[in-house]
PDB file with one MODEL, atoms N, CA, C and O in Angstrom:
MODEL        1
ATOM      1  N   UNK A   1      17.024 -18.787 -19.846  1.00  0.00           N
ATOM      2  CA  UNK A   1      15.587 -18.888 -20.027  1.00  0.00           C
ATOM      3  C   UNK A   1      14.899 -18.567 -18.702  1.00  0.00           C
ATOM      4  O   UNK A   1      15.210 -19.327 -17.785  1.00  0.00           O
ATOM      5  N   UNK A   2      14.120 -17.701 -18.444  1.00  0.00           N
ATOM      6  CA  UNK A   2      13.216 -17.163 -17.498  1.00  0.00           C
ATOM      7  C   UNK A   2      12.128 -18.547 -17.148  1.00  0.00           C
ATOM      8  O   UNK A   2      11.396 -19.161 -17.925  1.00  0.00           O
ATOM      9  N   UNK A   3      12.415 -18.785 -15.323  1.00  0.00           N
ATOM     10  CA  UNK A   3      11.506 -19.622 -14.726  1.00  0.00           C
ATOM     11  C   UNK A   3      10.372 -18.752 -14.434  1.00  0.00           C
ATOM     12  O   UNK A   3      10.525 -17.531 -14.381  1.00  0.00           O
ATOM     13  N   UNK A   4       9.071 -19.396 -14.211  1.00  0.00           N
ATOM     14  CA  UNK A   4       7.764 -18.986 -13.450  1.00  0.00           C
ATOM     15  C   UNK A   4       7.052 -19.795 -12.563  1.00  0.00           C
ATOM     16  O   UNK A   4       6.036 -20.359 -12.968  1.00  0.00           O
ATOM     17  N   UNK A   5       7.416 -19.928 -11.472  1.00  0.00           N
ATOM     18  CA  UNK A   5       6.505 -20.863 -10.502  1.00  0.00           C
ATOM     19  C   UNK A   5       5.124 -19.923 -10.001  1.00  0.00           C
ATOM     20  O   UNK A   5       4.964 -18.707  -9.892  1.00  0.00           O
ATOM     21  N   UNK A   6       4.443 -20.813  -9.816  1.00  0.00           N
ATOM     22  CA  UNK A   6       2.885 -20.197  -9.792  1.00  0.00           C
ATOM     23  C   UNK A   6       2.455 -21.443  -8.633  1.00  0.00           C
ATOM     24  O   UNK A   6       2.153 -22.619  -8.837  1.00  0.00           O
ATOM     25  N   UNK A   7       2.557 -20.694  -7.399  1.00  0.00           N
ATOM     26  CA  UNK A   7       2.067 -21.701  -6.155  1.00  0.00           C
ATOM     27  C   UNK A   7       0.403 -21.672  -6.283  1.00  0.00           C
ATOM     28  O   UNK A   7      -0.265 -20.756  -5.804  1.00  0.00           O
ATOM     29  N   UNK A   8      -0.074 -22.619  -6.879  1.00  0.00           N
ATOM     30  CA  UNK A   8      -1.600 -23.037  -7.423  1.00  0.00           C
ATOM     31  C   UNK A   8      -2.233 -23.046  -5.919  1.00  0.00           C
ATOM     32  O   UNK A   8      -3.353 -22.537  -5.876  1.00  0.00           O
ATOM     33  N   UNK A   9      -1.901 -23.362  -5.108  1.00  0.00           N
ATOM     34  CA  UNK A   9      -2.762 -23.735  -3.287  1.00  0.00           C
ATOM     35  C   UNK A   9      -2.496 -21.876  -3.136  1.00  0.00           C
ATOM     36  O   UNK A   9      -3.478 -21.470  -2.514  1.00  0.00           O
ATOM     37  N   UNK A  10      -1.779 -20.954  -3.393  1.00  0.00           N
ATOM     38  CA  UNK A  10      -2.091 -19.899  -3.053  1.00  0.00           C
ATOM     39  C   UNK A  10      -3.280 -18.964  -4.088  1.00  0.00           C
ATOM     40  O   UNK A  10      -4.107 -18.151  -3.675  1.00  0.00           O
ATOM     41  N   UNK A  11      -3.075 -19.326  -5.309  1.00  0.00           N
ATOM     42  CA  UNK A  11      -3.867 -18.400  -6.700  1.00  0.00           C
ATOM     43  C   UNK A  11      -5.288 -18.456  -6.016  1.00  0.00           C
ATOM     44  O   UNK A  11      -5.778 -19.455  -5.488  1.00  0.00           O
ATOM     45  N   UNK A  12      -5.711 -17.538  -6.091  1.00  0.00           N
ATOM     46  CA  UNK A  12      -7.188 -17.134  -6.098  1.00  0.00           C
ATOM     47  C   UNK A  12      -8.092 -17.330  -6.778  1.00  0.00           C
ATOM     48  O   UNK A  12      -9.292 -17.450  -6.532  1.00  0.00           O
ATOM     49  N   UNK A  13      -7.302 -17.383  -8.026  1.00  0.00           N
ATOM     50  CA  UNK A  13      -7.883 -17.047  -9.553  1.00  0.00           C
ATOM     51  C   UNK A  13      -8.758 -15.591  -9.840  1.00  0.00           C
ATOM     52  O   UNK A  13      -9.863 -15.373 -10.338  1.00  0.00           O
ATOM     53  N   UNK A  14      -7.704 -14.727  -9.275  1.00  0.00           N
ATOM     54  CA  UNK A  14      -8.302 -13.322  -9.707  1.00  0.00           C
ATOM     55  C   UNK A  14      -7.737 -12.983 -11.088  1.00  0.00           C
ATOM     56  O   UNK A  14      -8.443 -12.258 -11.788  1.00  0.00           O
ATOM     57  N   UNK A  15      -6.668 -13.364 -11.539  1.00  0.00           N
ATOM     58  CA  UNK A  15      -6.319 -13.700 -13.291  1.00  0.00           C
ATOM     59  C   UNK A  15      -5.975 -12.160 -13.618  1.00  0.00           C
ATOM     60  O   UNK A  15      -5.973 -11.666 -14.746  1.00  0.00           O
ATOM     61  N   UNK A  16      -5.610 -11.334 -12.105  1.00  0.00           N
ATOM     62  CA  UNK A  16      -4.718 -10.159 -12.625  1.00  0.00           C
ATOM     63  C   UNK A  16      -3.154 -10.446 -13.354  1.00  0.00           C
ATOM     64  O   UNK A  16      -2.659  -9.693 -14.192  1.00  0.00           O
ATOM     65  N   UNK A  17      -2.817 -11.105 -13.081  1.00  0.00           N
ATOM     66  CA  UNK A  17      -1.506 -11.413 -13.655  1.00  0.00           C
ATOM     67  C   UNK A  17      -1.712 -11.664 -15.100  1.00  0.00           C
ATOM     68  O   UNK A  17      -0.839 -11.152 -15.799  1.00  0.00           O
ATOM     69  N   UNK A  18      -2.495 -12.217 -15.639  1.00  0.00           N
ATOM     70  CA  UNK A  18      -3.264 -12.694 -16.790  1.00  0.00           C
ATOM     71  C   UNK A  18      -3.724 -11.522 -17.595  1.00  0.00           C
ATOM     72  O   UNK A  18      -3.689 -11.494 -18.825  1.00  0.00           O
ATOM     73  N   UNK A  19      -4.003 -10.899 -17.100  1.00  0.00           N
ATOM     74  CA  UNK A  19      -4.490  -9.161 -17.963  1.00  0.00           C
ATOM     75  C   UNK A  19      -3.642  -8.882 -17.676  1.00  0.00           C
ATOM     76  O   UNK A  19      -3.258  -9.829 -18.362  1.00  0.00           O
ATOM     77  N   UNK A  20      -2.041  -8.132 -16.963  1.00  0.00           N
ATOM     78  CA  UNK A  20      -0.787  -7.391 -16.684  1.00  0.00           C
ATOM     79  C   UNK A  20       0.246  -8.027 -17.844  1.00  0.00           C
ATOM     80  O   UNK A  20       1.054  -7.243 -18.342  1.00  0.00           O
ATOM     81  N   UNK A  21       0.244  -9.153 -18.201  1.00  0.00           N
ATOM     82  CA  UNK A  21       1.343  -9.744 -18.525  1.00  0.00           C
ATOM     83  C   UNK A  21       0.937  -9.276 -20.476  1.00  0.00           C
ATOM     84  O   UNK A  21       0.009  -9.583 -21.224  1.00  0.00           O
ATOM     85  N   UNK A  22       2.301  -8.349 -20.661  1.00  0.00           N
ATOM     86  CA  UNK A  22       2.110  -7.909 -22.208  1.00  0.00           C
ATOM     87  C   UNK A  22       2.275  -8.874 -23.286  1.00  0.00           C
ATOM     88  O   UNK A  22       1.714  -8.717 -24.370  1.00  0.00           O
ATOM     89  N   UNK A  23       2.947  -9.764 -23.050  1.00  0.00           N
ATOM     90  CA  UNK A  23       3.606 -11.477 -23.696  1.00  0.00           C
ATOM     91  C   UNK A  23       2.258 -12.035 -23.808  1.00  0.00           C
ATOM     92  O   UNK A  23       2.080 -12.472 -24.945  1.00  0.00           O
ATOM     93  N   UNK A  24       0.800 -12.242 -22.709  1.00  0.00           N
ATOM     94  CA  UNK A  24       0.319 -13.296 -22.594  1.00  0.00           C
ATOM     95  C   UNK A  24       0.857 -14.549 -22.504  1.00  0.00           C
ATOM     96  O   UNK A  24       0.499 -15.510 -23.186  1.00  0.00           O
ATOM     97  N   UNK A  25       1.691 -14.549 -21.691  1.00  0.00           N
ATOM     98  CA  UNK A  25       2.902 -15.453 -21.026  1.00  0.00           C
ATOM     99  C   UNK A  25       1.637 -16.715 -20.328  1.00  0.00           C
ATOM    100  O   UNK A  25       1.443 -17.864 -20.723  1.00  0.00           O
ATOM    101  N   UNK A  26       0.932 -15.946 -19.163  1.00  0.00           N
ATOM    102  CA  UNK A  26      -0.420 -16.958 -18.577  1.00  0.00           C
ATOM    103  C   UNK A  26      -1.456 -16.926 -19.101  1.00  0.00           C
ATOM    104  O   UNK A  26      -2.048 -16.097 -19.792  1.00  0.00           O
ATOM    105  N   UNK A  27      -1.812 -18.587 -18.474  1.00  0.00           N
ATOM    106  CA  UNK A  27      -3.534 -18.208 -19.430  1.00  0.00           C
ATOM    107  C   UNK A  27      -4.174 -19.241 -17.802  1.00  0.00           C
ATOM    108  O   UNK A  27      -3.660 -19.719 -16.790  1.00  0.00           O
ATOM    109  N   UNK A  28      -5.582 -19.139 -18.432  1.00  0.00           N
ATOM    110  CA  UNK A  28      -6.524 -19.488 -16.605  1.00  0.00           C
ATOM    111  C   UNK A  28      -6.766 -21.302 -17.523  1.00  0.00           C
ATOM    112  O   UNK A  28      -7.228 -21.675 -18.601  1.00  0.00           O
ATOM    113  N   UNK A  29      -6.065 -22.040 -16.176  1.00  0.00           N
ATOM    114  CA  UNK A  29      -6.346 -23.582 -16.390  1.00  0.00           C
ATOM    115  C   UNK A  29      -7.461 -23.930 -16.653  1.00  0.00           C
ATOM    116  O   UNK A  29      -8.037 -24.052 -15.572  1.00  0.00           O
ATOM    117  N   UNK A  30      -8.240 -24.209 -17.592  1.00  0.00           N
ATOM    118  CA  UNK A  30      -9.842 -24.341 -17.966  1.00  0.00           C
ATOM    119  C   UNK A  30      -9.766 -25.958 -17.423  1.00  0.00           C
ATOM    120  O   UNK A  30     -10.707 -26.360 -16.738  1.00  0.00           O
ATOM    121  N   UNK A  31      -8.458 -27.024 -17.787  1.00  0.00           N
ATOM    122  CA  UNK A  31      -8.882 -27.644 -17.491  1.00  0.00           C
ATOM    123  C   UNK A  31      -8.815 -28.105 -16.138  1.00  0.00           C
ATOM    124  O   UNK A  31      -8.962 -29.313 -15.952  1.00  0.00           O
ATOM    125  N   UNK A  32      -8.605 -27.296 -15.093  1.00  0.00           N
ATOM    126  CA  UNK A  32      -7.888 -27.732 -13.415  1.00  0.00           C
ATOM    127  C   UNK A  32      -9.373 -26.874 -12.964  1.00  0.00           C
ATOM    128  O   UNK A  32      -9.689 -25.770 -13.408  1.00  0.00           O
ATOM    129  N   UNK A  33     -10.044 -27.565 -12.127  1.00  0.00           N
ATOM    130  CA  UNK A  33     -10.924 -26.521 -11.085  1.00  0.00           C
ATOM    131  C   UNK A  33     -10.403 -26.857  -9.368  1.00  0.00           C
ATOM    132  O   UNK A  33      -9.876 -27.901  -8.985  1.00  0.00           O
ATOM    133  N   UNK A  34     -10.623 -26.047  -8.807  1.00  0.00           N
ATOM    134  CA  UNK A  34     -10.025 -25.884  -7.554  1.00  0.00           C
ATOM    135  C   UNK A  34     -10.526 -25.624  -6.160  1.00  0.00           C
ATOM    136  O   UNK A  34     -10.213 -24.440  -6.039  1.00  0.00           O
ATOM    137  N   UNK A  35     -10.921 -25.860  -5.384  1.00  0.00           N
ATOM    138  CA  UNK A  35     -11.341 -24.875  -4.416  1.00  0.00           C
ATOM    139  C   UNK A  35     -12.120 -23.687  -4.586  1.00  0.00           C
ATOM    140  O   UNK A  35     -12.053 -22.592  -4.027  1.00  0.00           O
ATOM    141  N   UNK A  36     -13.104 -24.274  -5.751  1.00  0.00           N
ATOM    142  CA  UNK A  36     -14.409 -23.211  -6.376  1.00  0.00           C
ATOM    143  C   UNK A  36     -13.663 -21.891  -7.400  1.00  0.00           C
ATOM    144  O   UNK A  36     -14.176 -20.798  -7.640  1.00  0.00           O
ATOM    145  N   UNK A  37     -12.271 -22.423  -7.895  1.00  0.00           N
ATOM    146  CA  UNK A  37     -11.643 -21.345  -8.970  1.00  0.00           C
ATOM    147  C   UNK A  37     -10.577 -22.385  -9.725  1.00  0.00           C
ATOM    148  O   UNK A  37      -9.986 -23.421  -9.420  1.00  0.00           O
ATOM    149  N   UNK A  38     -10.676 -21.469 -10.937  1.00  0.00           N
ATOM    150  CA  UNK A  38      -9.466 -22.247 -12.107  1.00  0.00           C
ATOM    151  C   UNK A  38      -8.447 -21.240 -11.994  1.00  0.00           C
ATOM    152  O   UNK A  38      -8.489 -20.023 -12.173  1.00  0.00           O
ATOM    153  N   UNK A  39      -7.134 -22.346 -11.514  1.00  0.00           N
ATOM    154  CA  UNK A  39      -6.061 -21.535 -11.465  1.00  0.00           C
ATOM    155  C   UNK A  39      -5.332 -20.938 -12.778  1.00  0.00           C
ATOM    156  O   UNK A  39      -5.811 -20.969 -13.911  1.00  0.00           O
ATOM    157  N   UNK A  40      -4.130 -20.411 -12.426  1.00  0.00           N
ATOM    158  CA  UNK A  40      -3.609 -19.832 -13.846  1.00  0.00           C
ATOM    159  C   UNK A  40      -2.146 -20.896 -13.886  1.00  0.00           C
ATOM    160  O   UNK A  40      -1.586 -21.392 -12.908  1.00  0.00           O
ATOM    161  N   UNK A  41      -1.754 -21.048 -15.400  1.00  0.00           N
ATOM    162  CA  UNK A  41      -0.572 -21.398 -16.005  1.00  0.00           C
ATOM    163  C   UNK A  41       0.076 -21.179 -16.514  1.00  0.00           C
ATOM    164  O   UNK A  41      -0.279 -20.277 -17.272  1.00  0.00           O
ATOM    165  N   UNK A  42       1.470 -21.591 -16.712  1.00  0.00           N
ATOM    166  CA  UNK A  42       2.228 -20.963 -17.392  1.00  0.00           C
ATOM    167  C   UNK A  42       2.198 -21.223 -19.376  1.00  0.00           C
ATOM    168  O   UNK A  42       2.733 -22.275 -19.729  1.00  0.00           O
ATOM    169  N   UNK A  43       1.781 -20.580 -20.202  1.00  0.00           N
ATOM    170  CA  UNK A  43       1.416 -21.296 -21.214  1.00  0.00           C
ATOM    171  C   UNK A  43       1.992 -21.120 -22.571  1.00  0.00           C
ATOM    172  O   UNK A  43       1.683 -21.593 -23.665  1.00  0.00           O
ATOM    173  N   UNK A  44       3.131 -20.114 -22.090  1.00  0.00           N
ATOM    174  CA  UNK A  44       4.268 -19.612 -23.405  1.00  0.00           C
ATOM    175  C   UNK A  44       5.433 -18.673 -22.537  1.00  0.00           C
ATOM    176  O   UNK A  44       5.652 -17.471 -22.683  1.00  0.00           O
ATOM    177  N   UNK A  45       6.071 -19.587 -21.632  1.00  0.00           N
ATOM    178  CA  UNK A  45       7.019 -19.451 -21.005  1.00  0.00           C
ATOM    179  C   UNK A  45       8.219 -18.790 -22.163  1.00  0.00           C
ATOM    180  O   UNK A  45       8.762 -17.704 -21.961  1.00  0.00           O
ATOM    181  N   UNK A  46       8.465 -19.523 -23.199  1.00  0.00           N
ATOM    182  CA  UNK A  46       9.438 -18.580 -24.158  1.00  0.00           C
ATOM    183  C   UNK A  46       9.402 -17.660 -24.765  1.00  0.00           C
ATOM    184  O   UNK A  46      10.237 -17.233 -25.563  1.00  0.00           O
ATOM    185  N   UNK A  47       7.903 -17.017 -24.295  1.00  0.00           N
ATOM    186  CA  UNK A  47       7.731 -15.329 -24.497  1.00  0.00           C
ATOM    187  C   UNK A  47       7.880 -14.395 -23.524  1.00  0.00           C
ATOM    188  O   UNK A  47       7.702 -13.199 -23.756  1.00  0.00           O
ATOM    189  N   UNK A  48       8.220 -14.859 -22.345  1.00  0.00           N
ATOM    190  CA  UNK A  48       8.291 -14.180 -21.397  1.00  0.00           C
ATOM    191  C   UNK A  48       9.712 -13.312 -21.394  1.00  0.00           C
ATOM    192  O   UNK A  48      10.808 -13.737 -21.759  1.00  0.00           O
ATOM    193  N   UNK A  49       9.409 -12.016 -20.898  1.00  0.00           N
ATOM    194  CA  UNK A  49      10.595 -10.800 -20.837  1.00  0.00           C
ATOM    195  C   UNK A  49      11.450 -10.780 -19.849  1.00  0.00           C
ATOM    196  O   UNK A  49      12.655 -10.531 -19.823  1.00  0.00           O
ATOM    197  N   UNK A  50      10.268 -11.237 -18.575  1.00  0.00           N
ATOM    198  CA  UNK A  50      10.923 -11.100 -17.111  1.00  0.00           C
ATOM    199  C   UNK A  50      10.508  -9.386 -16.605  1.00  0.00           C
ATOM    200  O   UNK A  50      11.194  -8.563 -15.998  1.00  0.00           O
ATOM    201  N   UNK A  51       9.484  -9.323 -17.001  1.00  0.00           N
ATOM    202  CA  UNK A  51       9.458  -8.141 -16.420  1.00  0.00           C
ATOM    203  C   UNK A  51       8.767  -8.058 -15.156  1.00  0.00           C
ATOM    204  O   UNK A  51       8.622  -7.113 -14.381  1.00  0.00           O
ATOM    205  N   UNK A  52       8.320  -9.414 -15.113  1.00  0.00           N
ATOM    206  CA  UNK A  52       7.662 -10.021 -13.850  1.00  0.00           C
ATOM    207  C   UNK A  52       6.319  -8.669 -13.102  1.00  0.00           C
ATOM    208  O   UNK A  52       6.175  -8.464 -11.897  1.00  0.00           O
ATOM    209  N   UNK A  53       5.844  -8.240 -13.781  1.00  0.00           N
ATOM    210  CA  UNK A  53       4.093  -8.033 -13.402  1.00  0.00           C
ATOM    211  C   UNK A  53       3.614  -8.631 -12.573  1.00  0.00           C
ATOM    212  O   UNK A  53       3.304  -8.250 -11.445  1.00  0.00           O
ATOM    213  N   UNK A  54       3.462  -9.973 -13.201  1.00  0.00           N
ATOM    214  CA  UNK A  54       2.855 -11.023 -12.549  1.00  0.00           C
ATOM    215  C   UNK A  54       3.185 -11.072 -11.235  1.00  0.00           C
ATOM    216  O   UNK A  54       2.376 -11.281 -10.331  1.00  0.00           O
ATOM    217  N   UNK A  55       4.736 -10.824 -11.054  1.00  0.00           N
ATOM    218  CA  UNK A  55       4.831 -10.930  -9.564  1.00  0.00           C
ATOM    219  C   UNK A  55       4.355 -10.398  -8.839  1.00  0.00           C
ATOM    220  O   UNK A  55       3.857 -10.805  -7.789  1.00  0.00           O
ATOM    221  N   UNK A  56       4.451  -8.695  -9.532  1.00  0.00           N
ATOM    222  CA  UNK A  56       4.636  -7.567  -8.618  1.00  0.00           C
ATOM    223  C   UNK A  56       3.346  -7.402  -8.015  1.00  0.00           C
ATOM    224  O   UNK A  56       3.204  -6.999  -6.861  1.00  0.00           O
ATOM    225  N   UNK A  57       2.357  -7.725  -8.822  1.00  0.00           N
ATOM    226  CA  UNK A  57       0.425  -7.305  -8.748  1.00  0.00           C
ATOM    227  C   UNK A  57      -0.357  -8.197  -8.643  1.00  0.00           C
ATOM    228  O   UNK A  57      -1.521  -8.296  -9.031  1.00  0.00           O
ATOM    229  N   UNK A  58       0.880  -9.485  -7.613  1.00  0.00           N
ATOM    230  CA  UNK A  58       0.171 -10.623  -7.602  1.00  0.00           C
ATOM    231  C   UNK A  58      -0.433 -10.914  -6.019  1.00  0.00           C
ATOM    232  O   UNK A  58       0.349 -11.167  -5.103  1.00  0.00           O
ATOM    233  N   UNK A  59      -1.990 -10.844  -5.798  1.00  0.00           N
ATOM    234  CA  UNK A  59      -2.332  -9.688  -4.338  1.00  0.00           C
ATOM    235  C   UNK A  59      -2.350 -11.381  -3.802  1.00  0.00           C
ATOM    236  O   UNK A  59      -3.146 -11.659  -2.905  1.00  0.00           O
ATOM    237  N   UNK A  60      -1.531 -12.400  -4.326  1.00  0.00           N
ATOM    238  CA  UNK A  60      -1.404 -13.672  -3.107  1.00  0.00           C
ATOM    239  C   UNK A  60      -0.310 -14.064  -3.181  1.00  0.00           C
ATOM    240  O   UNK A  60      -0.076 -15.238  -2.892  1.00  0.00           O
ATOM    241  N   UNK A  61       0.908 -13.025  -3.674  1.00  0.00           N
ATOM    242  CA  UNK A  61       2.250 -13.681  -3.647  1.00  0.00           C
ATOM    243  C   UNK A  61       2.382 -15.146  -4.240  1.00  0.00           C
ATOM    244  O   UNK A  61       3.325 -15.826  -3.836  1.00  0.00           O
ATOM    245  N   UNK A  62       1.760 -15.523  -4.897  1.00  0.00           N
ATOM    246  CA  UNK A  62       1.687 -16.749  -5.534  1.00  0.00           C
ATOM    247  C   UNK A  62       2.338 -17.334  -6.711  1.00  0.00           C
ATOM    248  O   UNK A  62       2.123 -18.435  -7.217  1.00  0.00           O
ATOM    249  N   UNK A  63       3.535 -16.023  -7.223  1.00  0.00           N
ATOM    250  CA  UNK A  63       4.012 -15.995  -8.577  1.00  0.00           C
ATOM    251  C   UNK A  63       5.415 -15.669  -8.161  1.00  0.00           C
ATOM    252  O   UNK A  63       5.537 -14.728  -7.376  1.00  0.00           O
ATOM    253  N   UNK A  64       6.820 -16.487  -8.684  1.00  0.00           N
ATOM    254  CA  UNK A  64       7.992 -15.991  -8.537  1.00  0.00           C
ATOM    255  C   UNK A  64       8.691 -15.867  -9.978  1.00  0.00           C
ATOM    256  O   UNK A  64       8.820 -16.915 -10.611  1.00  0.00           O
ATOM    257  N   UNK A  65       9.029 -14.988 -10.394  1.00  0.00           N
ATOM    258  CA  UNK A  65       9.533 -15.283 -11.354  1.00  0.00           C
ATOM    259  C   UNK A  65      11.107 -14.913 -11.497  1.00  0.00           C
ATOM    260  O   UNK A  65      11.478 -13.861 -10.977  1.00  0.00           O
ATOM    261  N   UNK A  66      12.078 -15.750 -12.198  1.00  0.00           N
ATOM    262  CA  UNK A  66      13.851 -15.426 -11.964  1.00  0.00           C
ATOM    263  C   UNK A  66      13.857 -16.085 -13.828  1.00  0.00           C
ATOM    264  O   UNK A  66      13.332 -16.841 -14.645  1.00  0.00           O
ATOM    265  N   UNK A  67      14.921 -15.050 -13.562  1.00  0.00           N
ATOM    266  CA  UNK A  67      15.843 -15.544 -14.719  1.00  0.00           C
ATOM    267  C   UNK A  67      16.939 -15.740 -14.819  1.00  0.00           C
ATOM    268  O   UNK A  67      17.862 -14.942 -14.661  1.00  0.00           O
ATOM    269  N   UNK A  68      16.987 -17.124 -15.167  1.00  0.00           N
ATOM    270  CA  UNK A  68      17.954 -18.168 -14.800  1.00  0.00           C
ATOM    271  C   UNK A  68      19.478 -18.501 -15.417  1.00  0.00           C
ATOM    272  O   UNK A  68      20.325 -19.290 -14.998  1.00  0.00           O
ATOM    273  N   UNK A  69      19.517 -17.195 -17.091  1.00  0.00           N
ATOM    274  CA  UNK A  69      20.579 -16.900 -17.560  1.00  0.00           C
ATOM    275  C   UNK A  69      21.149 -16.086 -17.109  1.00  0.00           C
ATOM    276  O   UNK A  69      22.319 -16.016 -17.485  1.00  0.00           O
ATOM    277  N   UNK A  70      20.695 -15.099 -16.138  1.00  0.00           N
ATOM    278  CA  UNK A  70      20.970 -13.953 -15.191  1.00  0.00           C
ATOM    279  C   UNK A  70      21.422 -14.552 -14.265  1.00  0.00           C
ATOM    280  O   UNK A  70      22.573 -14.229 -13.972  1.00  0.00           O
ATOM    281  N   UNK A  71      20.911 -15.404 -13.603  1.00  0.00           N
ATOM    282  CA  UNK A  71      21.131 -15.967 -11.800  1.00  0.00           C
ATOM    283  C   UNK A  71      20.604 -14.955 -11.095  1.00  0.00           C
ATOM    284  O   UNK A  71      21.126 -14.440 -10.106  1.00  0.00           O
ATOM    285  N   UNK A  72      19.110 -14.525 -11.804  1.00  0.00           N
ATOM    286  CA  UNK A  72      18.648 -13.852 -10.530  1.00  0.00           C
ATOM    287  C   UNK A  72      17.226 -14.340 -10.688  1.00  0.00           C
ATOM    288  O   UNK A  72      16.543 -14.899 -11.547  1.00  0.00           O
ATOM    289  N   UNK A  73      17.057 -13.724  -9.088  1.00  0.00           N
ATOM    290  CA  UNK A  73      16.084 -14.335  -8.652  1.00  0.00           C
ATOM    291  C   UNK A  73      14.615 -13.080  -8.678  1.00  0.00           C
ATOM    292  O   UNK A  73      14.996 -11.910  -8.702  1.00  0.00           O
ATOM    293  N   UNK A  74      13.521 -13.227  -8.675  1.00  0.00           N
ATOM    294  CA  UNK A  74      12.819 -12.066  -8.191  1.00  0.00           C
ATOM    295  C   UNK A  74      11.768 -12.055  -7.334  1.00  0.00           C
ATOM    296  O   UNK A  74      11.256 -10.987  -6.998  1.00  0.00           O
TER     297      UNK A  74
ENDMDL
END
């Protein structure tokens, strides 16, 4: 099963990962506000492919994603 950590003290809440991700894997925390932004979550982790977007176009490095039946990391 594919992990997603999402370091919330880094997210911006620019919610590109959120439009990239074809699953709609994340969605934006409506209920968390932050440092004047709502971060993003993970909100259907068992749709996720691992094709990790999220990581790649994530402009605060704030997203890791591995899959963990693999033993890899990304």
């Amino acid at each position: 099963m594919p992990n997603i950590e999402i370091n919330r003290d880094w997210c911006k809440g620019c919610y590109i990962c959120v439009d990239v991700c074809p699953r709609k894997v994340l969605e934006i925390d409506q209920t968390t506000f932050q440092k004047g932004r709502h971060p993003v979550l993970v909100a259907h982790l068992e749709d996720c492919t691992v094709c990790r977007q999220c990581e790649l176009l994530c402009p605060d490095l704030a997203i890791v994603v591995s899959d963990n039946s693999k033993g890899e990391v990304g």
